[in-house]
C-alpha positions in Angstrom: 163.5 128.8 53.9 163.1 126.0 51.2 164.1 123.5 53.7 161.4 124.8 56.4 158.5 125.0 54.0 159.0 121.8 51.8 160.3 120.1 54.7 159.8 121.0 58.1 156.5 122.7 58.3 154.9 119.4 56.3 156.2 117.2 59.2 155.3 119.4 61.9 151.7 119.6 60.4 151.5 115.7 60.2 152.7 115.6 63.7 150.2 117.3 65.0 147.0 116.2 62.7 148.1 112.5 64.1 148.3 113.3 67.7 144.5 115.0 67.4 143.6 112.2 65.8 145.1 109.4 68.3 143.3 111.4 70.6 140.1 111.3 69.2 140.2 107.6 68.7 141.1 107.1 72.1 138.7 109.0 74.0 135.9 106.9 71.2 137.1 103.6 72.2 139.7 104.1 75.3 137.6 106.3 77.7 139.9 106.8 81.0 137.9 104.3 83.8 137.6 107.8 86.3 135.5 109.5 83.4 133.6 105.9 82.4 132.7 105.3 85.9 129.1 105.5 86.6 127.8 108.3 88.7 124.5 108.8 90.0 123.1 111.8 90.0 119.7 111.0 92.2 120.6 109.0 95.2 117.6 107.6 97.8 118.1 108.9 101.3 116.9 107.4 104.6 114.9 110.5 105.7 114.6 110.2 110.0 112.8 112.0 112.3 112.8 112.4 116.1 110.8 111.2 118.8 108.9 114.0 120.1 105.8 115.1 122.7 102.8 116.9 121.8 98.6 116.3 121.7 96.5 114.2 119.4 93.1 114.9 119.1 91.0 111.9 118.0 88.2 112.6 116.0 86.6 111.1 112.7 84.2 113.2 110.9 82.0 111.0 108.9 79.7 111.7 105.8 76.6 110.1 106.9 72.5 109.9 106.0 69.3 110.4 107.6 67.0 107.6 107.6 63.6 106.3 109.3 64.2 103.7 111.7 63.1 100.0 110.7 59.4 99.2 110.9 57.6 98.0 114.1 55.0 94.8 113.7 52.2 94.4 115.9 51.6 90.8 116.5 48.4 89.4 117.8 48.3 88.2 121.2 44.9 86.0 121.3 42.8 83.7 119.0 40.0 85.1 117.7 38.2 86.9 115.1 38.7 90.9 113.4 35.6 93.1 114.2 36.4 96.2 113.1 39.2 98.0 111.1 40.1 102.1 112.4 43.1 102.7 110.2 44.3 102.8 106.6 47.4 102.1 104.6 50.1 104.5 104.8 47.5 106.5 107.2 50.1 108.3 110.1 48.5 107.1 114.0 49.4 108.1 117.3 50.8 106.0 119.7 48.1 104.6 121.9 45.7 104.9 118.7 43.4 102.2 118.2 44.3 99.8 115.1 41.8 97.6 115.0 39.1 95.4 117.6 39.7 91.6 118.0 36.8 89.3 119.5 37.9 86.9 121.7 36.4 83.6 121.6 36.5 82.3 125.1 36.3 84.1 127.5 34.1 86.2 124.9 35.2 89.7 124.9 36.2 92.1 122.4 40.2 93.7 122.4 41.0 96.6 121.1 45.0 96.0 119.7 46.8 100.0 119.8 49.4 101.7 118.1 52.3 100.8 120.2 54.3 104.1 119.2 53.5 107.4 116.7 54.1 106.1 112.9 52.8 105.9 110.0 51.1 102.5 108.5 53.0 100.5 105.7 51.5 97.3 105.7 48.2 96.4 106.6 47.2 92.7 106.5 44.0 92.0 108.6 40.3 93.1 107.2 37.5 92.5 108.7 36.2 89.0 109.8 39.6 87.5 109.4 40.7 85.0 112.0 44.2 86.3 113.9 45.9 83.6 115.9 48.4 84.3 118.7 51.6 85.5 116.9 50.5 86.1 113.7 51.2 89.4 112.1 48.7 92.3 111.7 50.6 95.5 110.7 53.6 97.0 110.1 54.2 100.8 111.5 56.7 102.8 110.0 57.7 104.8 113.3 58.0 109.1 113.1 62.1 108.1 114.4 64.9 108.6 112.9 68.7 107.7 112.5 72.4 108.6 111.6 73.8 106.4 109.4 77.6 106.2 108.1 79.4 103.5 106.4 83.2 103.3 107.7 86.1 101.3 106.7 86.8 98.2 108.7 89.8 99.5 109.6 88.4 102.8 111.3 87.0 100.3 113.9 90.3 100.6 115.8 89.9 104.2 116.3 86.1 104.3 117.7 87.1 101.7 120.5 86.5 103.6 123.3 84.2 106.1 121.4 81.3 107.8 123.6 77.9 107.0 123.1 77.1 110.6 121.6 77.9 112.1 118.6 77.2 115.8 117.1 75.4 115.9 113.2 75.3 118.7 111.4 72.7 119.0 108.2 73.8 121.2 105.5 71.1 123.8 105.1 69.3 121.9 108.2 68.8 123.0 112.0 72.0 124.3 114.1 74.1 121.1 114.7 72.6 119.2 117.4 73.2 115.7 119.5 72.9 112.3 118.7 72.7 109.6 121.2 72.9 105.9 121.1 76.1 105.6 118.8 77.1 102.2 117.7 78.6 100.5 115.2 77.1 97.8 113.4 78.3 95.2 110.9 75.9 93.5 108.0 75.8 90.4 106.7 77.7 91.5 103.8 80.6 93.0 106.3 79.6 96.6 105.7 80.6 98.5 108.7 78.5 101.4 109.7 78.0 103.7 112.7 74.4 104.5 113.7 73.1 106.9 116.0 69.4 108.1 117.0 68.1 111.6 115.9 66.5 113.6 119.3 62.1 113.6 118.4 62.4 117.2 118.9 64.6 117.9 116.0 62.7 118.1 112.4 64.7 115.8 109.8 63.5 114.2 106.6 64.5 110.5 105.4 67.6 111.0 102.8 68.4 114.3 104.0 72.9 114.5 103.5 74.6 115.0 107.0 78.1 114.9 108.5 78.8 113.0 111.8 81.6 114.0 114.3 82.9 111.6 116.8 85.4 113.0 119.5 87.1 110.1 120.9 89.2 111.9 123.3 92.3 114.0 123.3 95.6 112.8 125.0 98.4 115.3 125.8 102.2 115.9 126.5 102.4 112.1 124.9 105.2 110.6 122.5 104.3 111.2 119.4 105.6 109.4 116.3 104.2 110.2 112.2 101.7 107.2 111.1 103.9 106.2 108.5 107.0 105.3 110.0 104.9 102.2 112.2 103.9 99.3 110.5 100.7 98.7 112.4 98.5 101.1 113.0 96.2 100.1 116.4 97.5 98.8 119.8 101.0 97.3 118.7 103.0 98.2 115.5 107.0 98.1 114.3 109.5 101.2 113.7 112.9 101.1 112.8 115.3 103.1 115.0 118.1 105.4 113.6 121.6 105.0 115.8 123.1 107.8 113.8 125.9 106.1 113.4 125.3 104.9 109.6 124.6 101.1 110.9 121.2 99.3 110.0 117.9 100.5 111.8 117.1 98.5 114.7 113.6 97.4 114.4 111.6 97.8 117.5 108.2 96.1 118.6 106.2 99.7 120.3 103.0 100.5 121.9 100.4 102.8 120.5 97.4 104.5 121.5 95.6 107.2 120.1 96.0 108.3 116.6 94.7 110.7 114.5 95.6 109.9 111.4 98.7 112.0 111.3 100.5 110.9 114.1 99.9 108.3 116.3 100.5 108.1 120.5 103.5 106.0 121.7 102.9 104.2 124.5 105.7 102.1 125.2 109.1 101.3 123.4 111.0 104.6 122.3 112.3 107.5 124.4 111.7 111.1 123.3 114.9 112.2 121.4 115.3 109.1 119.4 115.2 108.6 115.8 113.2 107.0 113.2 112.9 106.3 110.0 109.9 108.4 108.6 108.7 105.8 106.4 108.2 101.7 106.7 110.9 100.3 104.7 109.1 99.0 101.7 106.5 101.5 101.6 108.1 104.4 100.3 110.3 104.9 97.2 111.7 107.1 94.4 109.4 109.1 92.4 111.6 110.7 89.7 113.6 108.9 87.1 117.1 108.2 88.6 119.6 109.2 85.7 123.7 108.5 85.0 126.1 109.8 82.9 126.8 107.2 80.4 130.5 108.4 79.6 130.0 109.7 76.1 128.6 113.2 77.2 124.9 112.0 77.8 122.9 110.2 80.0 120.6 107.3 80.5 117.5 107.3 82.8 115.8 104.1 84.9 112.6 104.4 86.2 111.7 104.4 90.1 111.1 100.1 90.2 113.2 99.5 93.9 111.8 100.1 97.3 114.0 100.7 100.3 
């Protein structure tokens, strides 16, 4: 027993001290390369989805404004002198009311010059005795129509080609929704891009008044259908990038497209129902959440979503 405890239980203690601690310093500075190796644990998938049939309803609804349409100027049409002044400034007139009488100077005759439609006056620049010559402007009439105005985005163009010339507005607290007619789209100097349409002279509006302006294009059916964000290109012709299945790169293909409505858009030619396709445009969609590893030594380090596929 003197032997074991002054000799062999000492050894076998320092035996096994020095194997834990050779193990501890290799697994600090020798991890094994299977442990070390870097593994992902968020990966980026090529999410696909089929080619498939169904409707698309093309309709925009549009915040738009009521507003008076643009003043009308009465012009004189002879040389001669003002006799007599019948209206006001800002005073509302008929159409067909007399404005004012002109006196012709040869052959002599007095003119009377009428309200050429129901307004009201907003600028008045003849008086009595003044002089008119052919062309030069008398008044201004603020005319009792009004308008539909919306402002659109460029790009929305591409979806009212084709649009009808009527449109439905509804008026928030207003009359039951009711018909437009006369829709068009304008573009100002600036390159604002705005869709007008005339209010009916039966309906009662007021200038400023908040309104909403639905436009239905049309409605297609039992049409190939693909989302919006797997084509590059959005009107007439685009780009989509075909799935084989097979894990080879996507083919990209050169399609057709007709009506969209935001969502999905119409195939017209270039794919065949079944097929697959990437969801998204490659460079267009990407990670959103940090992608983290395991660094080896029990923890983990994080990058931040940077790469597009």
């Amino acid at each position: 027993m003197v032997v074991w405890r002054r000799w062999i239980f000492p050894i076998l203690m320092v035996l096994v001290f020095g194997a834990i601690a050779a193990a501890l310093v290799k697994i600090a500075f020798f991890p094994d390369p299977a442990e070390a190796s870097v593994q992902p644990s968020a990966g980026i998938a090529d999410t696909v989805v089929p080619v498939t049939r169904g409707e698309v309803v093309n309709a925009l609804s549009l915040p738009g404004t009521i507003a008076r349409d643009e003043a009308v100027t009465v012009r004189s049409e002879i040389d001669g002198t003002v006799t007599a002044v019948h209206v006001g400034q800002g005073q509302p007139v008929a159409g067909g009311q007399v404005l004012f009488t002109i006196k012709q100077s040869y052959p002599e005759k007095n003119i009377d010059v009428v309200a050429p439609e129901a307004g009201d006056i907003a600028t008045l620049s003849v008086v009595k005795g003044q002089a008119t010559s052919i062309g030069g402007e008398l008044v201004t009439i603020t005319p009792a129509r009004y308008h539909v105005l919306s402002t659109v985005e460029p790009v929305q163009l591409y979806r009212l080609v084709g649009a009808p010339s009527e449109a439905s507005v509804t008026i928030q607290g207003g009359p039951a929704p009711f018909t437009c007619t006369g829709l068009n789209v304008q573009v100002a100097q600036d390159a604002t891009t705005s869709v007008r349409c005339a209010v009916p002279t039966d309906q009662m509006v007021f200038a400023g008044l908040q309104a909403t302006l639905g436009i239905s294009i049309g409605t297609v059916s039992d049409v190939l259908v693909v989302p919006t964000t797997a084509v590059k290109g959005g009107a007439v012709t685009g780009i989509v990038w075909v799935d084989a299945g097979d894990g080879s790169q996507p083919e990209e293909r050169t399609v057709a497209l007709g009506a969209s409505d935001g969502s999905v858009v119409e195939v017209t030619e270039g794919l065949e129902e079944g097929e697959s396709i990437r969801q998204f445009v490659p460079g267009l969609a990407a990670v959103t959440e940090p992608v983290c590893y395991d660094d080896g030594m029990g923890g983990q380090f994080c990058e931040e979503p940077g790469w597009n596929w």
